[in-house]
N, C-alpha and C positions, 0 to 999 in steps of 0.2 A: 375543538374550537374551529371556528368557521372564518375564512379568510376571503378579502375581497380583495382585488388587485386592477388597476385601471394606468395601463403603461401609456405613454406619448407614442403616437406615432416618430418616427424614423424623422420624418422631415418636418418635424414640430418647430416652427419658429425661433427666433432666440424671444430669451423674454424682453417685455414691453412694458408700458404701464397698462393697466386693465381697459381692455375694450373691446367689443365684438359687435357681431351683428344680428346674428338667430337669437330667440328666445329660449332661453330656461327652461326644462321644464318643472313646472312644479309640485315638491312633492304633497303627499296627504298626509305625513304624520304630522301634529300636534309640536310647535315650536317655543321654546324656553326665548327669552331675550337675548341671550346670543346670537339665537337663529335667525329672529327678528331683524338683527341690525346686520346679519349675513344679507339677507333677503335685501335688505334696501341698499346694501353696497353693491349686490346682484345686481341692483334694476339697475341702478348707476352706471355699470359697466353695459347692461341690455341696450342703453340708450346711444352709445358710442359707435363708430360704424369701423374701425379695424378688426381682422379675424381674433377671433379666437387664441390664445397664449396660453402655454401649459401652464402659467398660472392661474388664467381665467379656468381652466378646463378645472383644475385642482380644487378652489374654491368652489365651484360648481359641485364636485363627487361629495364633499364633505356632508351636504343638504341629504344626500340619503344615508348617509351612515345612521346604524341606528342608536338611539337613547336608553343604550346599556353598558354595562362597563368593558373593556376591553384595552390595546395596545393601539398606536396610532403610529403610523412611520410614512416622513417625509422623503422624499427623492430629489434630485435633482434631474437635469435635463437629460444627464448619460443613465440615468437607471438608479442611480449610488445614494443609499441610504443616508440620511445628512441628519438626521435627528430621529431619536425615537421618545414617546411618552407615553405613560399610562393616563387611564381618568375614567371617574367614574359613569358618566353620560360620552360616551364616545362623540358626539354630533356636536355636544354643546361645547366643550373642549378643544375639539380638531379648528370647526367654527372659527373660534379668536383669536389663531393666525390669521386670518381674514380678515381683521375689524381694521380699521382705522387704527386703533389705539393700539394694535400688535407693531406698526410702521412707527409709532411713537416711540414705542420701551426700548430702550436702549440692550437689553437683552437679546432682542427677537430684532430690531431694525435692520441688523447691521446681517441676517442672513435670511430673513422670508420671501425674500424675493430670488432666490434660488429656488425656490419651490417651486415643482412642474408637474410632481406628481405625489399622490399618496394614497394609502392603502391602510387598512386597517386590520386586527385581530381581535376577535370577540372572548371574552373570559366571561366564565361563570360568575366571577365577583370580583369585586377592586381588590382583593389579598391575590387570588390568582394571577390580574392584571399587573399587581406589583411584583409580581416573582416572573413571569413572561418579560416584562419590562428586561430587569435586574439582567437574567441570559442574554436578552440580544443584545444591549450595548456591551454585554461585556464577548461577546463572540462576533459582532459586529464593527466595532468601537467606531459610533458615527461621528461626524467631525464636527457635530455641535453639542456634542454630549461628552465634550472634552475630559469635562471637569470629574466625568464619572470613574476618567480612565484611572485619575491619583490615585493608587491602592491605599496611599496612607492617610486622605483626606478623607474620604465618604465609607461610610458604618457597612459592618460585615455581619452577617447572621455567622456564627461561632457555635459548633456543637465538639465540644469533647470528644476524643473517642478511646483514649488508655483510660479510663475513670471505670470503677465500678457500676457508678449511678451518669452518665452521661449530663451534662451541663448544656444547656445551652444561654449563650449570652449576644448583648451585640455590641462590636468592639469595633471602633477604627484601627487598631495594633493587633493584626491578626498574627498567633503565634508558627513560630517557624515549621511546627511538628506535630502531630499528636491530635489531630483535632480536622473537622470538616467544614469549609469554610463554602458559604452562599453568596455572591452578590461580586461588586460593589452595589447599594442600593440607591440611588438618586436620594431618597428625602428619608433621616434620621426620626422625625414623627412619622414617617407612614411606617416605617421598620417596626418603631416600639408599638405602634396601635394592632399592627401585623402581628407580631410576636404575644401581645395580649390577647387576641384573638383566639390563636390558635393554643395558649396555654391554658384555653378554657373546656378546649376539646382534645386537647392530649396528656394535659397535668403533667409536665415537664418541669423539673426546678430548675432557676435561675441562679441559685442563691453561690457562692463560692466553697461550703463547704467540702473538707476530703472523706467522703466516706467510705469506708471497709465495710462491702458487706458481708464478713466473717468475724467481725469484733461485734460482739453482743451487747455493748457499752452501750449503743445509739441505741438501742430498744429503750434507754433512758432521757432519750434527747429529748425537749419538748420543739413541735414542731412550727414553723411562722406560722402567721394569721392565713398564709396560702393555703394549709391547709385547711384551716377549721372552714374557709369558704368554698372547699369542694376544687380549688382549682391550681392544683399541688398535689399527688398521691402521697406524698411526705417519704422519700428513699430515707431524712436522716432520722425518723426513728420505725426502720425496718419495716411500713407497713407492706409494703410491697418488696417483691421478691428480683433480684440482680434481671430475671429471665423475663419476669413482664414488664418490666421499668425499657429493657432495651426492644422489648417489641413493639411500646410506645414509640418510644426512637425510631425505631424502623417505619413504621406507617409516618409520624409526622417527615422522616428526610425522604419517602417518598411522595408525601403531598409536595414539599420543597421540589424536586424535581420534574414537575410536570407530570406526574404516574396519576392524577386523582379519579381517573375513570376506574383504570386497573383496582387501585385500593378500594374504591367503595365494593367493586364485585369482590375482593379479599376478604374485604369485611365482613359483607351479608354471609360470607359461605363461612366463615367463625363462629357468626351469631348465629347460624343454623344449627353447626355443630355444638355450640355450647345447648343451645336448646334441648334438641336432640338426646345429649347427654346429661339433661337436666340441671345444667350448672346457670339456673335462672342470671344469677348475680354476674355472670360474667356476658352473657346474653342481652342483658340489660343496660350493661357497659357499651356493648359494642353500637346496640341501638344506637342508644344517646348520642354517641362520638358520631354516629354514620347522619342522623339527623342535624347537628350540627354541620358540619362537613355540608349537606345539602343546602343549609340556609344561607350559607356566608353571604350572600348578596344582598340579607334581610339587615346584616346588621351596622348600616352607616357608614359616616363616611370613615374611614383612617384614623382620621387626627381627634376625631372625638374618641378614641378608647386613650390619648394620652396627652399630656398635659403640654404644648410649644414650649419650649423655654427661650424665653427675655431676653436673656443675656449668657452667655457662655458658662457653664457651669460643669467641672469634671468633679460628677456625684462620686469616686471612691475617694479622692482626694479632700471633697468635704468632708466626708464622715471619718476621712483618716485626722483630720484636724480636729475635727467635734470630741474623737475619740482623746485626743493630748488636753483640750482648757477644759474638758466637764473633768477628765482624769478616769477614763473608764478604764472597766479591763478590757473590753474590746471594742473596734468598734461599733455605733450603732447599726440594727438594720430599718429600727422602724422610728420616723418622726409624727407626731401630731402637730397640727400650729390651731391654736383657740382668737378668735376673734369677733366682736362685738358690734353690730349695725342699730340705729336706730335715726329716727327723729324727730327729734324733741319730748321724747320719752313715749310718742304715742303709738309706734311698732317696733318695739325693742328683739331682736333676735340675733342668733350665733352660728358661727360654722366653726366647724370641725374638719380637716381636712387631714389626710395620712398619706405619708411619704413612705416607700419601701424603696430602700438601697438606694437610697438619693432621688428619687424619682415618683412623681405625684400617681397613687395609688388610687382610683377613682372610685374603686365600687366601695373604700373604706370612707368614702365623704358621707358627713353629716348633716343637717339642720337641728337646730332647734330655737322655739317659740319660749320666751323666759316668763315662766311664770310668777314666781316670789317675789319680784322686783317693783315697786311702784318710782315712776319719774326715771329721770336719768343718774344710773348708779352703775357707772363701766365695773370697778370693782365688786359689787353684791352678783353681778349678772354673770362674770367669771366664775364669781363662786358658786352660783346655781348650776353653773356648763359643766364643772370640773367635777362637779358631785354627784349629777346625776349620772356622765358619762362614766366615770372610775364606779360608782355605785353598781349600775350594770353590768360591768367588765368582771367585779366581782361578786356579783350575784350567779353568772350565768359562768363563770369560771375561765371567761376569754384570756388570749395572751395580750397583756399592758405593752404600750409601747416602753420603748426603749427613752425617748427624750419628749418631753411633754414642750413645747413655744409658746407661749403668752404675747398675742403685740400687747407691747408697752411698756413700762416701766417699774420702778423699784411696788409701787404702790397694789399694779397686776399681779405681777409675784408674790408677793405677801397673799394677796384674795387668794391664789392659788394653792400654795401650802395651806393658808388654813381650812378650805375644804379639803384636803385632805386628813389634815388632824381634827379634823369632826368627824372623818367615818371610820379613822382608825386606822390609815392604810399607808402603807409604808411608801411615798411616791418615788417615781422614775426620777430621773433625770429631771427638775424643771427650772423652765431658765426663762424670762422674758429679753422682747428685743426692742429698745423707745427705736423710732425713725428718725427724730430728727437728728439726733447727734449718731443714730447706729450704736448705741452703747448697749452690749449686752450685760446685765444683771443676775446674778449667780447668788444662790441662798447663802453659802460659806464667805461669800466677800461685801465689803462694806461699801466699795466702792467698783462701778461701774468698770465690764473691762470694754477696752475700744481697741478693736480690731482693725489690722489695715484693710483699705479698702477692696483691696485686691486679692486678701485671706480667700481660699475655697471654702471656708469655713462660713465666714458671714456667706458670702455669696448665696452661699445654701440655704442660711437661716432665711436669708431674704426672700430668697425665692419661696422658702414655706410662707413666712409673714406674710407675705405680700399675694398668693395666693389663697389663703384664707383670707386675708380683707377681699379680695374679689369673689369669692364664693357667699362672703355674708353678704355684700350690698347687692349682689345680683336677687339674692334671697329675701331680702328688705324691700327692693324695688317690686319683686312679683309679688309679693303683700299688698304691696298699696295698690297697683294696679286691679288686683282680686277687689279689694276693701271698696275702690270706686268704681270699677266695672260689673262688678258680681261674680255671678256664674260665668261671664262672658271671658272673663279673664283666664287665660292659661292655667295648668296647675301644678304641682308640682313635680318634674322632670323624672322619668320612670329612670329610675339607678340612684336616685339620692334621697336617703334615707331621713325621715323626720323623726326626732325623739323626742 
């Protein structure tokens, strides 16, 4: 990683309000609108005739940083680092401390004008930049990154280490013993989109189970849907051995560390040796992860591998409620929620969205275009959704979710059981949820149950509900915009599957 560094002279001014007298100079790369309205705050101050102020100078360095991801750290006027952030475009980020509108937020008001000086750190990719981040506030702890310091407020990368099969999870309650802990991490959506990431190239399980890998039982286990989509090696039915589940472990807690040069040269000399000794399949393995590993810069920002949540929601405490009113034996791990977009019957369609361990499971989201349906019929079009998805699931011998959601009411519900007693198939869990009263609908009761509003339980439901109606009508709207624009029209978002 490559580091730029630009200190105040010794006899630097106290700060001022921005004004100088020499011009800028300007650079040649290619400016986003942040840089834009940097630029014309620049010339604002070019036009002023007091020297120079390590803030003016600061505002000025940020114009050449470059539009790649890396770490950003502020100083103040004795040297002392006063803030650190990550971000995707370095320039364009560092930048809007500089705008007008940074002097407005009440966030940033009340200390940017401490700024004298800053410096920047370049990462290979924004998961890199948030793990650079994560160490220096926490070996640093700058004094406007306060909030990072509360161990018990902001989310921990959590790796087991007495466990046969190594867990990794991310927890605000990190445990006292027994386990290796990452961070604190500034943003709980960059953690989980981070941790999605990298479970794509390490196949690491999340899940809570205890596994003995000397009790031969789990050779019967059947495994989540992490594994049937490759991204999960499944430790709970033995396909992998105690000894390469922790060598996993080991390369990803050294990427966690800053080691990723070191590990990629560990790997290729693996992947030689497997060659070498003909062990194609495991050679093959090492590729894939090593090329992954290389791209991370390729794949977006953060927050798009997972889903913000609304409103405060503690996903085991849902599922530990979902698990007492359905009356399960355990609790859930996997939710779907089905919902219906149209208008006025003339582009009727559905999403399907899947929750894992409380939490929106993206690459398991759906569309689909309802065929059998003429005019507007919310119940017929449910039961097209439910039959063709369960149809599939058991054609192709998938694992069924755990709790199937229905938005809506007693009438949903009904649509919904009886596609399943047309194909013969003995359903999950299914429960519908109406919005306006919040009343959830249970096939075994006659009457509605109404939860408090404050249950983790509904919380959760809502959160599926309510992200499924945004996944259809987003899906609805880029129909019509197709339907009137053509070809011209966007199409449909590579990772969300149409059936």
């Amino acid at each position: 990683m490559a580091r730029r560094t630009n200190r105040p002279k010794k006899s630097a001014p106290p700060l001022e309000p921005p004004g100088h007298a020499e011009r800028l100079p300007q650079s040649t790369a290619p400016l986003d609108s942040a840089d834009t309205e940097a630029d014309t705050l620049a010339e604002d101050i070019l036009a002023a005739n007091p020297p120079l102020t390590p803030w003016d100078r600061a505002a000025a360095t940020v114009r050449a940083f470059p539009q790649a991801p890396g770490v950003y750290l502020m100083k103040d006027a004795a040297g002392r680092v006063i803030y650190v952030g990550k971000a995707k475009n370095l320039r364009a980020r560092a930048s809007s401390y500089f705008l007008k509108a940074a002097a407005a937020e009440p966030r940033t008001a009340v200390w940017i004008r401490e700024i004298a000086e800053i410096d920047y750190i370049a990462a290979d990719s924004e998961v890199d930049a948030l793990l650079v981040e994560s160490r220096l506030i926490k070996d640093i702890q700058p004094k406007y990154n306060k909030e990072q310091k509360d161990d018990k407020s902001f989310p921990y990368l959590e790796i087991t280490t007495r466990e046969d099969y190594p867990r990794i999870e991310v927890t605000r309650q990190p445990q006292a013993s027994g386990t290796k802990l990452y961070g604190p991490f500034p943003s709980a959506g960059s953690l989980r989109g981070a941790l999605n990431v990298l479970q794509r190239i390490f196949k690491f399980r999340t899940c809570a189970l205890d596994i003995d890998a000397d009790d031969e039982r789990w050779r019967w286990f059947r495994p989540c849907l992490l594994a049937s989509i490759g991204q999960c090696t499944a430790p709970c039915n033995l396909r992998i051995s105690r000894e390469e589940y922790r060598e996993d472990i080991q390369r990803l807690r050294m990427f966690l560390e800053g080691k990723k040069t070191v590990l990629l040269k560990q790997m290729r000399r693996e992947m030689q040796a497997a060659s070498d000794e003909r062990r194609f399949e495991a050679a093959a393995k090492l590729r894939d992860e090593i090329q992954m590993l290389e791209t991370l810069d390729e794949r977006g920002e953060l927050e798009t591998h997972t889903q913000p949540q609304v409103f405060f929601i503690d996903p085991k405490k849902g599922l530990a409620g979902l698990k007492k009113i359905l009356n399960l034996a355990k609790a859930p791990r996997t939710i779907e929620g089905v919902d219906i977009a149209h208008l006025g019957g003339g582009e009727t369609v559905a999403s399907l969205v899947q929750f894992l361990d409380g939490l929106p499971f993206k690459p398991g989201y759906r569309r689909y275009k309802i065929r059998g349906v003429e005019g507007v019929d919310d119940f017929q079009s449910i039961h097209e959704v439910v039959a063709r998805r369960f149809r599939r699931l058991a054609d192709e011998g998938q694992l069924r979710p755990d709790v199937l959601l229905v938005d809506g009411g007693r009438g949903q519900l009904n649509a919904a059981l009886a596609a399943f007693k047309d194909l013969e198939i003995t359903p999950p869990a299914v429960i519908s949820l109406a919005k306006r009263e919040e009343e959830l609908y249970l096939p075994d009761m006659a009457e509605p149950l109404k939860l408090s509003r404050h249950a983790y339980a509904l919380r959760l439901l809502q959160y599926v509900r309510d992200e499924a109606h945004r996944f259809a009508q987003h899906y609805h709207h880029m129909l019509r915009r197709r339907s009137q624009l053509g070809d011209a029209a966007p199409k449909t978002p590579r990772g969300r599957r149409k059936q």
